[in-house]
The first five atom37 places (N, CA, C, CB, O) and aatype in JSON, in Angstrom:
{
  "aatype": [20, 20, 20, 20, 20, 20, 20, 20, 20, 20, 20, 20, 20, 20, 20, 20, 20, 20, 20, 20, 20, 20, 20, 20, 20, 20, 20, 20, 20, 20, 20, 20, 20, 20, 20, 20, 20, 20, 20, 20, 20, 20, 20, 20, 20, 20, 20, 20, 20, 20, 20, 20, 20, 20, 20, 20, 20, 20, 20, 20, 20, 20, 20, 20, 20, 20, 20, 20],
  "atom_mask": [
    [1, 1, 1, 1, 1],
    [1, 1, 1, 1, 1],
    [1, 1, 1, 1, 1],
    [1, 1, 1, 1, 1],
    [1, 1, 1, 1, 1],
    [1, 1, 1, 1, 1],
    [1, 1, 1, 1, 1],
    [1, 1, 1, 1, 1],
    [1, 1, 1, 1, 1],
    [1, 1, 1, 1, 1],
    [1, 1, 1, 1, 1],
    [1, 1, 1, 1, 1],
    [1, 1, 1, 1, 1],
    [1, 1, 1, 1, 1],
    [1, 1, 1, 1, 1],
    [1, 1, 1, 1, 1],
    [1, 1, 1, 1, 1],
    [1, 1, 1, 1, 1],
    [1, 1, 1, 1, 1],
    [1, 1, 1, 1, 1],
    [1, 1, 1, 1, 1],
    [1, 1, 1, 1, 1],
    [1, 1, 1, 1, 1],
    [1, 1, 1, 1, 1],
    [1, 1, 1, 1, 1],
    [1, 1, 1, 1, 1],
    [1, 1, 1, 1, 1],
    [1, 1, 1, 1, 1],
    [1, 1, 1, 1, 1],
    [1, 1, 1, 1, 1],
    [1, 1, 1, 1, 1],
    [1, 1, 1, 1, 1],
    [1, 1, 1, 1, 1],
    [1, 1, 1, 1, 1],
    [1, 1, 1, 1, 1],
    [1, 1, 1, 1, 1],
    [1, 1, 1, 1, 1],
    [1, 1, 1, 1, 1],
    [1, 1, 1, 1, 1],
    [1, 1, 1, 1, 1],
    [1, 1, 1, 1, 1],
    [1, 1, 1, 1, 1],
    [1, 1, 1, 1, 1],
    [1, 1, 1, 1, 1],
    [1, 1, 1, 1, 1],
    [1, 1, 1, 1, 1],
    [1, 1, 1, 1, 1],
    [1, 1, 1, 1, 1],
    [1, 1, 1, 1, 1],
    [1, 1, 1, 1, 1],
    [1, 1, 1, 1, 1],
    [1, 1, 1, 1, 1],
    [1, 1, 1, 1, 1],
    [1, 1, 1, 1, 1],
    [1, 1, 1, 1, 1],
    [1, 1, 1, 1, 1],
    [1, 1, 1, 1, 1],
    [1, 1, 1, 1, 1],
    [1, 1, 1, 1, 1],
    [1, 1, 1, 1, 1],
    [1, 1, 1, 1, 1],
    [1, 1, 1, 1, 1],
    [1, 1, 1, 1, 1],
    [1, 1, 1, 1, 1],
    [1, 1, 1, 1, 1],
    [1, 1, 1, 1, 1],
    [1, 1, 1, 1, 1],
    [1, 1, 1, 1, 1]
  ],
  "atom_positions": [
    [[123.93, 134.07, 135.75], [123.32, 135.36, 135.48], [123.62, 135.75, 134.03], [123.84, 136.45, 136.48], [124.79, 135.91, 133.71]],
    [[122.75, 135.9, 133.25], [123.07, 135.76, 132.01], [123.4, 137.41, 131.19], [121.83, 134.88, 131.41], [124.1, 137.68, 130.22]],
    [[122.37, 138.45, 132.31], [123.0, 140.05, 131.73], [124.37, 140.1, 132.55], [121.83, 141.7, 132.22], [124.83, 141.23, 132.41]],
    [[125.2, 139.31, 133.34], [126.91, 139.21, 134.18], [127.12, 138.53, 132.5], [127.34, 137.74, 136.22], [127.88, 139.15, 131.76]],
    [[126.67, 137.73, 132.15], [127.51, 137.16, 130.57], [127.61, 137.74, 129.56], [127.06, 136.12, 129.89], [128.49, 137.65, 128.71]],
    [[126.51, 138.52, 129.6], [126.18, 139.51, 128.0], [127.59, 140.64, 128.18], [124.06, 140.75, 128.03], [128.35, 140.84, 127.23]],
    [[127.75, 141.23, 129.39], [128.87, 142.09, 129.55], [130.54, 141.49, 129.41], [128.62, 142.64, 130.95], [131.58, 142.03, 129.01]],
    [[130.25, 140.19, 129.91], [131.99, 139.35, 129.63], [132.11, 139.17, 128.3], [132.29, 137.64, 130.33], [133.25, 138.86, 127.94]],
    [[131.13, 139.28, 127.29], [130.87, 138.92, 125.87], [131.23, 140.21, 124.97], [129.28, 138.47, 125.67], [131.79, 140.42, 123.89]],
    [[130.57, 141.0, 126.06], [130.94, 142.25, 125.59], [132.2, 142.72, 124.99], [130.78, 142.92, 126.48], [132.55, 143.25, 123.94]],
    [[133.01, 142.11, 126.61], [134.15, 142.83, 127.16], [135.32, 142.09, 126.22], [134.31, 142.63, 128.95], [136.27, 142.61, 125.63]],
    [[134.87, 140.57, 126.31], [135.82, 139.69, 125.72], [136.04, 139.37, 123.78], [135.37, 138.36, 126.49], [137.0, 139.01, 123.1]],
    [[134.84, 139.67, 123.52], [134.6, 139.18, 122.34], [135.77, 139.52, 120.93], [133.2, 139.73, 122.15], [136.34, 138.9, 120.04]],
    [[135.65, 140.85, 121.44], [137.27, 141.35, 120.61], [138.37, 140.86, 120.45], [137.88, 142.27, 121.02], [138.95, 140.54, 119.41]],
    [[138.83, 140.78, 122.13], [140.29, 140.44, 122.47], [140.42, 138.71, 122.22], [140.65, 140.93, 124.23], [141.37, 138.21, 121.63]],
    [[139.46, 138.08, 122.69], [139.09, 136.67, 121.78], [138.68, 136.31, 120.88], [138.55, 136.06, 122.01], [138.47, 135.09, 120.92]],
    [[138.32, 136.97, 119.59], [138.33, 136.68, 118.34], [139.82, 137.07, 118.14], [137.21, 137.38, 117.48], [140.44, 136.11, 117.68]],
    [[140.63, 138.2, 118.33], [141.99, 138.6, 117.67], [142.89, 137.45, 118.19], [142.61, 140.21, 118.13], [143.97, 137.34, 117.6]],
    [[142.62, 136.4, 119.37], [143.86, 135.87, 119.56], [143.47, 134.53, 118.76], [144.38, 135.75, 121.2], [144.49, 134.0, 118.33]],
    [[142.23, 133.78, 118.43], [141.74, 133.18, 117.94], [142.28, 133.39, 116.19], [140.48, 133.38, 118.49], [143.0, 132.52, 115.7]],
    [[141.93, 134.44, 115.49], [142.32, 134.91, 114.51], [143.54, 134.77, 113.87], [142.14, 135.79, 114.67], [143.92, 134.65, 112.71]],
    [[144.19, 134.82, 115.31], [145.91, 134.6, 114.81], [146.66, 133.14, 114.82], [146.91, 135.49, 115.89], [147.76, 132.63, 114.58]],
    [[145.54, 132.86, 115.21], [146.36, 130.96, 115.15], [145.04, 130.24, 114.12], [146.42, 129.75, 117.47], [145.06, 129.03, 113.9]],
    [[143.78, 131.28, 113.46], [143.36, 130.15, 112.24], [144.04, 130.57, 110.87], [141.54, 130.1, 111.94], [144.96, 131.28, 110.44]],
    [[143.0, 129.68, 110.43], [143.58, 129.3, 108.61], [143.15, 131.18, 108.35], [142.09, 127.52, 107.19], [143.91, 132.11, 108.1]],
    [[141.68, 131.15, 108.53], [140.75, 132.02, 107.56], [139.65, 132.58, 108.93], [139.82, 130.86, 106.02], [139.37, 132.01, 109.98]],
    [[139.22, 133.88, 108.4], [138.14, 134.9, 109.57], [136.92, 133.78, 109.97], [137.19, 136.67, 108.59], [136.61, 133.6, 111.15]],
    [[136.16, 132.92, 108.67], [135.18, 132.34, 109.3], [135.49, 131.06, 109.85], [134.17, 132.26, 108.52], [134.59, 130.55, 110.51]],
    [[136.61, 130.4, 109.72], [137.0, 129.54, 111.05], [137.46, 130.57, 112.57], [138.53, 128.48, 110.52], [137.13, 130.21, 113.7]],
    [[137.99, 131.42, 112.37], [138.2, 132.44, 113.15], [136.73, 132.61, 114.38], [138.46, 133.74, 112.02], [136.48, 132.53, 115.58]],
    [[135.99, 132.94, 112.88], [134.44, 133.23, 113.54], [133.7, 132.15, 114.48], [133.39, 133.39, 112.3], [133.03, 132.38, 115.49]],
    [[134.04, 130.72, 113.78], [133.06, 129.77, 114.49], [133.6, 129.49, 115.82], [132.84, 128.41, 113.71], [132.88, 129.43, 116.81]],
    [[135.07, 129.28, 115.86], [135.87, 128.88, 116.68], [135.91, 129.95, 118.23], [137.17, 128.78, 115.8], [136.16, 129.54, 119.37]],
    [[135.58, 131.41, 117.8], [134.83, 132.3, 118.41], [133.47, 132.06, 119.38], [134.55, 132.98, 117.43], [133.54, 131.89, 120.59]],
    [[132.31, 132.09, 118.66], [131.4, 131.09, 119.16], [131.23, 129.86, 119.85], [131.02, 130.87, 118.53], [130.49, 129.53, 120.77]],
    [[132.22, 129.18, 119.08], [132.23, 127.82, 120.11], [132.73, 127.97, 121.74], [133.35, 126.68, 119.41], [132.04, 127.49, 122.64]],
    [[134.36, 128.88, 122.08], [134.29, 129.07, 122.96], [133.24, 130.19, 123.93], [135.28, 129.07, 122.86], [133.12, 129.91, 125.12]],
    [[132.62, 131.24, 123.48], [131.7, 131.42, 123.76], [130.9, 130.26, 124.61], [131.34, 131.82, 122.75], [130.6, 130.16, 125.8]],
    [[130.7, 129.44, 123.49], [129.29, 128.75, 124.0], [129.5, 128.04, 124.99], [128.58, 127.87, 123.09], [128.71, 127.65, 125.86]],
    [[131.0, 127.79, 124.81], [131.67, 126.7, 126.19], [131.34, 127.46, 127.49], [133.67, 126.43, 126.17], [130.43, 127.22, 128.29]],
    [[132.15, 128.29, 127.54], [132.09, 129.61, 128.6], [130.32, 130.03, 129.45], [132.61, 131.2, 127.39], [130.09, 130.39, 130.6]],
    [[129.44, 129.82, 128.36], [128.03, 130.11, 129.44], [127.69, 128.35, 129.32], [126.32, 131.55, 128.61], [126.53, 128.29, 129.73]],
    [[128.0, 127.34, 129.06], [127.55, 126.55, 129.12], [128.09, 125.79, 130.92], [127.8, 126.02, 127.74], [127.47, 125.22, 131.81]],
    [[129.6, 126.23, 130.7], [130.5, 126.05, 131.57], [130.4, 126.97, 132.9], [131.66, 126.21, 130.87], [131.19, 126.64, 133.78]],
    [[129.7, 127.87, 133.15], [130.25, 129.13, 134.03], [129.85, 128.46, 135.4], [129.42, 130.84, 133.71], [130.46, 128.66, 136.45]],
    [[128.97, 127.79, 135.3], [129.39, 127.19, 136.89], [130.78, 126.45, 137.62], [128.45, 126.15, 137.1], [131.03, 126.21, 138.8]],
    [[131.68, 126.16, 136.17], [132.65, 125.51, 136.52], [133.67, 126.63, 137.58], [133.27, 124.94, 135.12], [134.27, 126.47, 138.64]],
    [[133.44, 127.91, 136.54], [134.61, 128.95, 137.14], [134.68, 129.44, 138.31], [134.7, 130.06, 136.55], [133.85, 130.33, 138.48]],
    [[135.35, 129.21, 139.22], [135.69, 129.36, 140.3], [136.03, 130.35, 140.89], [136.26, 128.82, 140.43], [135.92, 130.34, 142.11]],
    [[136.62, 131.72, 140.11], [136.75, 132.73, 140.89], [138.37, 132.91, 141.56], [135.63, 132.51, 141.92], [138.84, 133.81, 142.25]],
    [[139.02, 131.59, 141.02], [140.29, 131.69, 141.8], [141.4, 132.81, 140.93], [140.97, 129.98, 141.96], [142.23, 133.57, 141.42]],
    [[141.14, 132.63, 139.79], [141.63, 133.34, 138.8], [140.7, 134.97, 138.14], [141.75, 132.14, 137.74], [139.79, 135.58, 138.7]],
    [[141.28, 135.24, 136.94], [140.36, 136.15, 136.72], [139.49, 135.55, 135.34], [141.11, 137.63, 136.56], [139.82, 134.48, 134.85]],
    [[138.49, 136.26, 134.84], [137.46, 135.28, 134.39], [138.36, 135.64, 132.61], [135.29, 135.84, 134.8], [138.44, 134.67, 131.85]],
    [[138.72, 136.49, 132.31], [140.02, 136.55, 131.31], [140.93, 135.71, 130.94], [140.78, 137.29, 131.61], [141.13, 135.33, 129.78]],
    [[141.78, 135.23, 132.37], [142.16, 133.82, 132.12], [141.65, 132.66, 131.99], [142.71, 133.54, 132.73], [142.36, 131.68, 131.73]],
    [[140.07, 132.58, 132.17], [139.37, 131.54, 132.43], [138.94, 131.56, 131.19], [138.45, 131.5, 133.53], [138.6, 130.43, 130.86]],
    [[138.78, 132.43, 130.24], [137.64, 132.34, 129.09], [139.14, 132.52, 127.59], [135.98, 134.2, 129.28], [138.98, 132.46, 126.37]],
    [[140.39, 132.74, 128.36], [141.67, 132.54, 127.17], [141.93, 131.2, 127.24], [143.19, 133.38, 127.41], [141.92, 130.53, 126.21]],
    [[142.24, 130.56, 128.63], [142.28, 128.82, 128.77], [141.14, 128.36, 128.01], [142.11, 128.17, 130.42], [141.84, 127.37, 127.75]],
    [[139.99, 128.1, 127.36], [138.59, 128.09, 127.04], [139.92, 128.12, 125.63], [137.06, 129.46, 127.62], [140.82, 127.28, 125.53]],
    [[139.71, 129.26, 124.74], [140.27, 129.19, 123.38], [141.59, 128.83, 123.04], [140.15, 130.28, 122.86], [141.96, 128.78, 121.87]],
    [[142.39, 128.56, 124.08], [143.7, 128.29, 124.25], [143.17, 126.29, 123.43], [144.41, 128.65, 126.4], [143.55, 125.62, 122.47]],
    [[142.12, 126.11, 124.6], [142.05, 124.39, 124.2], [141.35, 124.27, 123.22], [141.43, 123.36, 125.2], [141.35, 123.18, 122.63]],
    [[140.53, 125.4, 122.75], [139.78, 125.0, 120.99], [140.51, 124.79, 120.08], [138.96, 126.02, 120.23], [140.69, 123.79, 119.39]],
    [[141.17, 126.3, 120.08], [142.74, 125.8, 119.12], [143.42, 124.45, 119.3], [144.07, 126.78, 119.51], [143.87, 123.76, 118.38]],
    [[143.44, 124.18, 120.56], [144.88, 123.07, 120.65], [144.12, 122.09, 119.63], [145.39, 122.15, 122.57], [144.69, 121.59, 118.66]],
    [[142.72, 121.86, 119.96], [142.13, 120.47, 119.62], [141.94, 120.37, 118.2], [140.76, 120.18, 120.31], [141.47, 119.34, 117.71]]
  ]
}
């Protein structure tokens, strides 16, 4: 459901660019690295299961962009 995504984008986009932010070099790696998990996240959303909350599901998401 893609207006259920526009609102997690909403909701998340802040609090996941600032944690993103704090582990890059510079804002526009910040920025892309932003987007990318984004893109993972609606590309992915059938994966999420619901066992967790979708917060932890979409911080695990930028947790592994960074790592990589």
């Amino acid at each position: 459901d893609f207006a259920a995504f526009e609102e997690l984008y909403r909701r998340y986009l802040s609090p996941v660019y600032r944690f993103v932010r704090s582990q890059a070099p510079d804002d526009a790696t910040a920025e892309d690295l932003t987007a990318h998990i984004f893109f993972k996240a609606l590309s992915s959303a059938s994966s999420f299961r619901g066992d967790g909350s979708y917060k932890s599901w979409i911080f695990r998401i930028a947790h592994n962009a960074i790592a990589t």
